[in-house]
SEPAMAR-231825 format. One record per residue: residue in one letter; residue number from 1; x, y, z of N, C-alpha, C in turn. Coordinates in Angstrom, 3 decimals. Layout:
- A NUM X Y Z X Y Z X Y Z
...
! end
This chain:
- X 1 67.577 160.678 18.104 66.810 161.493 18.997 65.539 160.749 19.320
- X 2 65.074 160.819 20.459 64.034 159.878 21.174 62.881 161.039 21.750
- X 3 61.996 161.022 21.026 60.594 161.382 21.709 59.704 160.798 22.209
- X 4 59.496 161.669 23.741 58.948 160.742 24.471 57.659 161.431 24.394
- X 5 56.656 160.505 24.640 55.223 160.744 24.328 54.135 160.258 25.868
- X 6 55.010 160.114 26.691 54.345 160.102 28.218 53.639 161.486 28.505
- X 7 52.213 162.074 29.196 51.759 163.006 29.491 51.006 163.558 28.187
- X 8 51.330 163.040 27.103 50.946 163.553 26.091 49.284 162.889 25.820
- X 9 48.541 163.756 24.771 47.589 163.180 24.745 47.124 161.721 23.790
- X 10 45.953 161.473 23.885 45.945 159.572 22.854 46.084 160.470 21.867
- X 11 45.507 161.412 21.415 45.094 161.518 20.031 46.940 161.635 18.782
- X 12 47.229 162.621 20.373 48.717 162.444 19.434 49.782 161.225 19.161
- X 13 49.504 160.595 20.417 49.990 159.023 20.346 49.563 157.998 19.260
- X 14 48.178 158.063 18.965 48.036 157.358 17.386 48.663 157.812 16.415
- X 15 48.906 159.129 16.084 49.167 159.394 15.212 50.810 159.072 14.796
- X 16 51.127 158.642 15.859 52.417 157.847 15.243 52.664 156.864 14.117
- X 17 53.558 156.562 13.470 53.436 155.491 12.724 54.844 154.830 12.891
- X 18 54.624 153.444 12.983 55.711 152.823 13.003 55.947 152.016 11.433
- X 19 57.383 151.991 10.976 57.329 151.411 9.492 57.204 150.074 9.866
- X 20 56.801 149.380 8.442 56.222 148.033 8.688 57.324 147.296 8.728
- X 21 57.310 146.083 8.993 58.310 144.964 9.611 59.021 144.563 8.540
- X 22 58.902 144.531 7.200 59.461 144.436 5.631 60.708 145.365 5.810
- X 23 60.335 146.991 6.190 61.364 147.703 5.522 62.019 147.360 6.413
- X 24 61.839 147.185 8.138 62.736 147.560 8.932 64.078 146.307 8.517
- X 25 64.020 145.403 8.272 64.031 143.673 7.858 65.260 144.375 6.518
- X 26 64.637 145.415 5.457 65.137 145.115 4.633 66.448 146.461 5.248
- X 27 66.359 147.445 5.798 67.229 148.342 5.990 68.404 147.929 6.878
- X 28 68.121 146.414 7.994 69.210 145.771 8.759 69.749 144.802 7.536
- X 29 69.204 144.326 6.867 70.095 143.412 5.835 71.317 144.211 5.070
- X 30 70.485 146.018 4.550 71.491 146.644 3.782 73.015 146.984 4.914
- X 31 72.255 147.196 5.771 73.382 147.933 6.657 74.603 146.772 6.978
- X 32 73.886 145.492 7.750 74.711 144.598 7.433 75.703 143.976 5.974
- X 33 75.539 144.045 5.276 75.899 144.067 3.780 76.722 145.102 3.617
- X 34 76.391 146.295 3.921 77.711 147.519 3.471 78.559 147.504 4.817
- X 35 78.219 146.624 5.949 79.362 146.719 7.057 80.194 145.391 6.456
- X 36 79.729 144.550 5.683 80.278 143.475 5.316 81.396 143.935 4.564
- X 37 81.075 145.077 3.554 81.674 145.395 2.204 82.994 146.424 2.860
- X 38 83.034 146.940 4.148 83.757 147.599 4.534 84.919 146.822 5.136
- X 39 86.206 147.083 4.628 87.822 146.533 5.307 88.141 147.526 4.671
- X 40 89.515 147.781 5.570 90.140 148.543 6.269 91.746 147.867 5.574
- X 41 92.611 148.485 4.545 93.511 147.628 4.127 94.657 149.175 4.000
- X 42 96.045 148.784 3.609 96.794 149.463 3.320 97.903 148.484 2.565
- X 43 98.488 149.575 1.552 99.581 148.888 0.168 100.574 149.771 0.503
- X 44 101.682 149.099 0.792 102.727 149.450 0.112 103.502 148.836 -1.132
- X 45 103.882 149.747 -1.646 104.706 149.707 -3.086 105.942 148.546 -2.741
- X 46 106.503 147.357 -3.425 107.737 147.132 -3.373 108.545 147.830 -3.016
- X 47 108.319 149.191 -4.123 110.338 149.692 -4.269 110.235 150.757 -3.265
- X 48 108.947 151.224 -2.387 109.292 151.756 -1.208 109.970 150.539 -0.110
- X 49 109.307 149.496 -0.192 110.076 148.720 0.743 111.352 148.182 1.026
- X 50 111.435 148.115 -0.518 112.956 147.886 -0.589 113.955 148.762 -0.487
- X 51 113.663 150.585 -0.934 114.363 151.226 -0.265 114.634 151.251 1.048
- X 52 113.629 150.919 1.985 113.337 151.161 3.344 114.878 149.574 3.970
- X 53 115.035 148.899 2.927 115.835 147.604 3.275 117.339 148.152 2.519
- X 54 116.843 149.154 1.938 118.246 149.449 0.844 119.281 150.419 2.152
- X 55 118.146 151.136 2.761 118.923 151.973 3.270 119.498 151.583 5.157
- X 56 118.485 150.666 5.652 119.221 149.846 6.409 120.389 148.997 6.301
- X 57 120.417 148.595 5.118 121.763 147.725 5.186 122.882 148.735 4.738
- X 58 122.335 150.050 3.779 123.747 150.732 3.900 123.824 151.589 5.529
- X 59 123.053 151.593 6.037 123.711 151.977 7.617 123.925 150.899 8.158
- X 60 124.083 149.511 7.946 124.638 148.399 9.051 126.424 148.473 8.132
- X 61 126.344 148.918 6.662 127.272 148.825 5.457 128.389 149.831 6.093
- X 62 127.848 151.358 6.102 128.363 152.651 6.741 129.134 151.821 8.181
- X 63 128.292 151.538 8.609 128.936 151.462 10.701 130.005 150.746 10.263
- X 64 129.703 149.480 10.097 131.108 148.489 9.695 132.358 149.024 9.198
- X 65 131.961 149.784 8.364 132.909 150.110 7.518 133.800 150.780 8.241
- X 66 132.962 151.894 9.215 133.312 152.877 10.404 134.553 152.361 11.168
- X 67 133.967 151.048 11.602 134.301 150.631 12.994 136.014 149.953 12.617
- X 68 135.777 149.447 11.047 137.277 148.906 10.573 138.130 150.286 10.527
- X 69 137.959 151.009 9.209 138.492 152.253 9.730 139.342 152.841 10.263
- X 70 138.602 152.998 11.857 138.703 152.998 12.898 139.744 152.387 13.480
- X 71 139.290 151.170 13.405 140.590 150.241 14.005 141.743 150.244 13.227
- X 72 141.755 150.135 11.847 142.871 150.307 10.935 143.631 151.339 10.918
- X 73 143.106 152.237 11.408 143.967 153.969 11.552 144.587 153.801 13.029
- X 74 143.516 153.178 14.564 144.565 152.987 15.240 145.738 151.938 15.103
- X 75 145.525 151.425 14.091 146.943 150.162 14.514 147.687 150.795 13.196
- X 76 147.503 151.613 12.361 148.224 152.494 11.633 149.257 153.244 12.473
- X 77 148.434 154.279 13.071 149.079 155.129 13.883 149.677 154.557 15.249
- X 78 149.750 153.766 15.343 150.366 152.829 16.535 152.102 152.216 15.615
- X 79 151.922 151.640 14.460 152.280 151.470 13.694 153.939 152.408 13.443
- X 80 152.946 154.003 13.029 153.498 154.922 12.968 154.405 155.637 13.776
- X 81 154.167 155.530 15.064 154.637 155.819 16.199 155.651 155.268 16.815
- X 82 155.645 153.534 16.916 157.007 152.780 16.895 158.239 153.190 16.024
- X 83 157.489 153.684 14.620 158.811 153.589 13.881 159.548 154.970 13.641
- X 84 158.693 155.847 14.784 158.915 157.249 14.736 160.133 157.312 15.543
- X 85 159.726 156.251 17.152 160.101 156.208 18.199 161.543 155.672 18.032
- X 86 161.716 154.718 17.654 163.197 154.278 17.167 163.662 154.502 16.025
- X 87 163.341 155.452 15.466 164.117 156.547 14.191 164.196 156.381 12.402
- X 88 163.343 154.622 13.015 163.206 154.464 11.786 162.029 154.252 10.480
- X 89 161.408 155.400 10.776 160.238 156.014 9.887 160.871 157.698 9.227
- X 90 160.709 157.605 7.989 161.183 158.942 7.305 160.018 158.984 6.053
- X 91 159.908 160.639 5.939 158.807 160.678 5.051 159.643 161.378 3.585
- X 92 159.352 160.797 2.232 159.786 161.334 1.174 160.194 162.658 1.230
- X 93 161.225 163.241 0.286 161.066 164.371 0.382 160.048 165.136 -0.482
- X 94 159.801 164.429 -1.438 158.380 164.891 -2.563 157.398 164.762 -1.631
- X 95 156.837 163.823 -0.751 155.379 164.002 -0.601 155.577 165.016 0.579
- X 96 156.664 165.305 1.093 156.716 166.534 2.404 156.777 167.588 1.689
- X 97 156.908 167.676 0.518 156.970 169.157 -0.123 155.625 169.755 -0.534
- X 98 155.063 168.270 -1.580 154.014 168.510 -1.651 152.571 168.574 -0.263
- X 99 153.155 168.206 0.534 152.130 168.241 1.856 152.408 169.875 2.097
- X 100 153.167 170.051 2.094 153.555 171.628 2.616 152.953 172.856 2.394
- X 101 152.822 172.905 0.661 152.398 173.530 -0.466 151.316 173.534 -0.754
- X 102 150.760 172.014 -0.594 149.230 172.100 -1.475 148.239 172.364 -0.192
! end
């Protein structure tokens, strides 16, 4: 806050005091010094990071896995279908019973 002392009278204008040239000297050194002492840092933990790597590679782990799968069930069922088509695919009679039942 800035007071201005234009219009005003001398008597109140002396009575100002300005601090002497020492403190002002010594209060820019402190300030400089605790702006010195100030950074700005952040830690993370290893084993957060490495979860953070644990769980990316099991979703690159997951997709892959997906995508074989995937392909292995269509060339299964492609598979399946030829040998349906020319008569020669037959399913147990145990595991058709048990498919039935359970």
């Amino acid at each position: 806050m800035e007071i201005s002392l234009i219009g005003k009278p001398k008597a109140l204008q002396a009575q100002t005091a300005q601090d002497p040239p020492n403190k002002i000297a010594r209060e820019e050194d402190g300030e400089r010094a605790a702006a010195s002492r100030k950074v700005d840092s952040a830690d993370i933990s290893a084993g957060h990071a490495g979860a953070f790597e644990d769980k990316r590679l099991s979703i690159a782990k997951s997709t892959i896995l997906y995508d074989i799968s995937l392909s292995a069930f269509a060339e299964r069922l492609e598979e399946i279908r030829s040998r349906v088509e020319d008569g020669s695919y037959s399913v147990p009679d145990a595991e058709l019973a048990d498919a039935l039942f359970n």
